[in-house]
MARTORGU-470081 format. One record per residue (C-alpha): x, y, z; residue number from 1. Coordinates in pm, whole numbers, plus 50000, padded with zeros to 5 digits. Layout:
X;Y;Z;NUM
...
END
This chain:
10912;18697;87733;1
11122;18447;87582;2
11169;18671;87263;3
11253;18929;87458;4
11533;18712;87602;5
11612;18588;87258;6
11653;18985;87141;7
11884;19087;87449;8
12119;18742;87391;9
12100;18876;86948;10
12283;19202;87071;11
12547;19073;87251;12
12569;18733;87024;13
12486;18487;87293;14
12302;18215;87233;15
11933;18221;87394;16
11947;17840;87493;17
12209;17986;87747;18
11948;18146;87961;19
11698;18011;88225;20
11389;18193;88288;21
11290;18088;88652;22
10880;18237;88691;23
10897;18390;88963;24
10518;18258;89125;25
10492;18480;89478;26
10131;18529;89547;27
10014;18405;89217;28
09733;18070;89257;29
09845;17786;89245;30
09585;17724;88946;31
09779;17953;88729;32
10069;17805;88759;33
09944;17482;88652;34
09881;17706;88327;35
10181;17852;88295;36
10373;17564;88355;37
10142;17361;88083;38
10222;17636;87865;39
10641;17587;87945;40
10708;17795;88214;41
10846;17473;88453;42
11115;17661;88629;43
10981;17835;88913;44
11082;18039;89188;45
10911;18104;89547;46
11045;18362;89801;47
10902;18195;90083;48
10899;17859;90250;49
10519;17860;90373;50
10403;17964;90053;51
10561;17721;89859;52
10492;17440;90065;53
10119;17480;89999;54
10187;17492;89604;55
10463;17260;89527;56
10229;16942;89561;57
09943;17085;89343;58
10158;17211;89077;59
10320;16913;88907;60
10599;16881;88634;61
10791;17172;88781;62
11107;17225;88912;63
11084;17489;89188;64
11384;17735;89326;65
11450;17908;89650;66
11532;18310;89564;67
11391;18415;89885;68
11604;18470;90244;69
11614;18095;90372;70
11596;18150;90792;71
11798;17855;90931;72
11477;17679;91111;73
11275;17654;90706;74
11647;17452;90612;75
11524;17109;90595;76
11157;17210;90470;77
11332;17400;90207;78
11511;17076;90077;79
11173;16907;90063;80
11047;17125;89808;81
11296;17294;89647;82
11579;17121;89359;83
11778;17480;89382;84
11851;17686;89647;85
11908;18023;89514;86
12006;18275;89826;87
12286;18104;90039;88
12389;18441;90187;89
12604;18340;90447;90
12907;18053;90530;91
12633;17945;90830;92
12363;17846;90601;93
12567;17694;90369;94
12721;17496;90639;95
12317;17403;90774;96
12217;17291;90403;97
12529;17066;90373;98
12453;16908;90719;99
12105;16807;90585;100
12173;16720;90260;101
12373;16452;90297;102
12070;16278;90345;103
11934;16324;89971;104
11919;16065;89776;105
11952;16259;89472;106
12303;16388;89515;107
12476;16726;89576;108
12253;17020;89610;109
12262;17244;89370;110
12306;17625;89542;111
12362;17962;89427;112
12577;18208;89683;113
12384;18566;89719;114
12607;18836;89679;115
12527;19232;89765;116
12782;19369;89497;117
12676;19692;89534;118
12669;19721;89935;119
12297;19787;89985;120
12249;19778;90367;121
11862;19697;90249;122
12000;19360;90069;123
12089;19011;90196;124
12406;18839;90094;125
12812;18789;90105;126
12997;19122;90033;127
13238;19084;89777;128
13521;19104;89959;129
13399;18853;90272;130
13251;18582;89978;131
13640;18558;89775;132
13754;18506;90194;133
13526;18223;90256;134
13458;18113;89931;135
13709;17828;90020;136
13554;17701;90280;137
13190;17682;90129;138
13299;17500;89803;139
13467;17276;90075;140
13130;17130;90169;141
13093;16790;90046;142
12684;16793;89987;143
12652;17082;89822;144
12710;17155;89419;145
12784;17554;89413;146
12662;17704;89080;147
12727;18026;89043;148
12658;18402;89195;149
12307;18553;89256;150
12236;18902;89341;151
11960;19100;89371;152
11944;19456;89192;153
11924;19785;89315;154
11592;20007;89268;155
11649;20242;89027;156
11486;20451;88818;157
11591;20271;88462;158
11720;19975;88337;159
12049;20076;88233;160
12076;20225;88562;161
12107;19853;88634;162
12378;19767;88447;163
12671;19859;88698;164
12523;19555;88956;165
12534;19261;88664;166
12878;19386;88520;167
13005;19424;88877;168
12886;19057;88944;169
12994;18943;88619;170
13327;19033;88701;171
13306;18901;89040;172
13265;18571;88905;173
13548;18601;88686;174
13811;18692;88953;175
13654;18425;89203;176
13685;18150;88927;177
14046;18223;88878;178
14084;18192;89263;179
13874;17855;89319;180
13790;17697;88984;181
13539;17457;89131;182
13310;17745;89132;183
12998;17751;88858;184
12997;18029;88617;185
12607;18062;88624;186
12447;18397;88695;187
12186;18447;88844;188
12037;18816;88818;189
11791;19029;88641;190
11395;19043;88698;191
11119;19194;88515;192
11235;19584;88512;193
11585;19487;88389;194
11616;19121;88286;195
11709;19246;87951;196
12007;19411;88038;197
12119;19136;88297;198
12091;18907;87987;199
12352;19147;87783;200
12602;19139;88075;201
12582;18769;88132;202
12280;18632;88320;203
12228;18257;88282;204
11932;18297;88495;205
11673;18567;88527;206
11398;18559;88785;207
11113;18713;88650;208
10743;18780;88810;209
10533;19049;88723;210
10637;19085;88384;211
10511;18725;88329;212
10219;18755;88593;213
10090;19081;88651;214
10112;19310;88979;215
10098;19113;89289;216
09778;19213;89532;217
09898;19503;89782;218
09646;19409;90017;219
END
């Protein structure tokens, strides 16, 4: 996997070190991960609250992220266990995550704002237009440290079908940067059908599962 990353980053002469594979571990034992983090994969990424709250404390020497919807009521279980928060999708949540995490002792919280560049009624997050509105206000919030863009990719048939979503967020990050320069420039986007292509356009994080894992159980 990571020579695969190293490959995509050769094309487009970017340097490999610049990109963060986060593993992503929903559904897989907690056991394996153990593994997989012994064998370097220590970035990690749940989708859900519950599920993670049952692995976190049996997998140690990893550092887990939040890429799933965060509901409002899993906010301050979701600090417990996670040291990224991936999916802030809306100016409420952001505003709920800086209200409890002024109570960390380990400083600002480092968040990533969801963004549905390419309109998909089926996807969570800002719309481009409403994030470069608000964007103001949420890098406003004292406790929290905001990183970058995330989105999540459409389904389609190929991976350089893909490509339009990580250029269009790419560029979204650009003209948002110019506008509030307090924003990160991390990316977050790409998973195991099209990480490699994310990587070309910019991804400084990829969130990949099955590629790493195997198929989840459909049962």
């Amino acid at each position: 996997m990571l020579a695969r990353i190293a490959r995509a980053c050769g094309r487009v002469g970017r340097d490999p070190a610049s990109v963060t594979l986060v593993a992503i571990s929903k559904t897989v034992p907690a056991e394996r991960l153990v593994a997989a983090v012994a064998a370097g994969l220590t970035v990690l990424g749940e989708n859900r609250v519950q599920e993670a709250e049952a692995k976190v404390p049996a997998v140690p020497g990893a550092s887990w992220h939040m890429v799933g919807h965060l509901q409002g009521n899993k906010v301050a279980k979701a600090l417990e266990l996670f040291a990224v928060i991936e999916s802030v999708d809306t100016v409420g949540l952001a505003r709920r995550l800086d209200r409890l995490a002024g109570d960390r002792s380990s400083g600002r919280l480092p968040v990533f704002l969801q963004v549905n560049v390419d309109g998909d009624p089926a996807k969570e997050g800002f719309g481009p237009a409403e994030l470069s509105a608000q964007l103001d206000e949420v890098e406003a919030l004292p406790n929290l440290e905001v990183r970058g863009l995330m989105t999540v990719g459409r389904l389609v048939a190929t991976p350089a079908q893909a490509r339009p979503t990580f250029v269009a967020l790419r560029e979204l990050s650009e003209r948002l940067r110019a506008q509030q320069p307090a924003l990160g420039a991390d990316l977050s986007m790409g998973m195991s059908d099209d990480f490699e292509v994310a990587v070309e356009e910019g991804a400084t994080l990829v969130r990949v599962g099955r590629a790493l894992f195997g198929a989840r159980p459909t049962a």
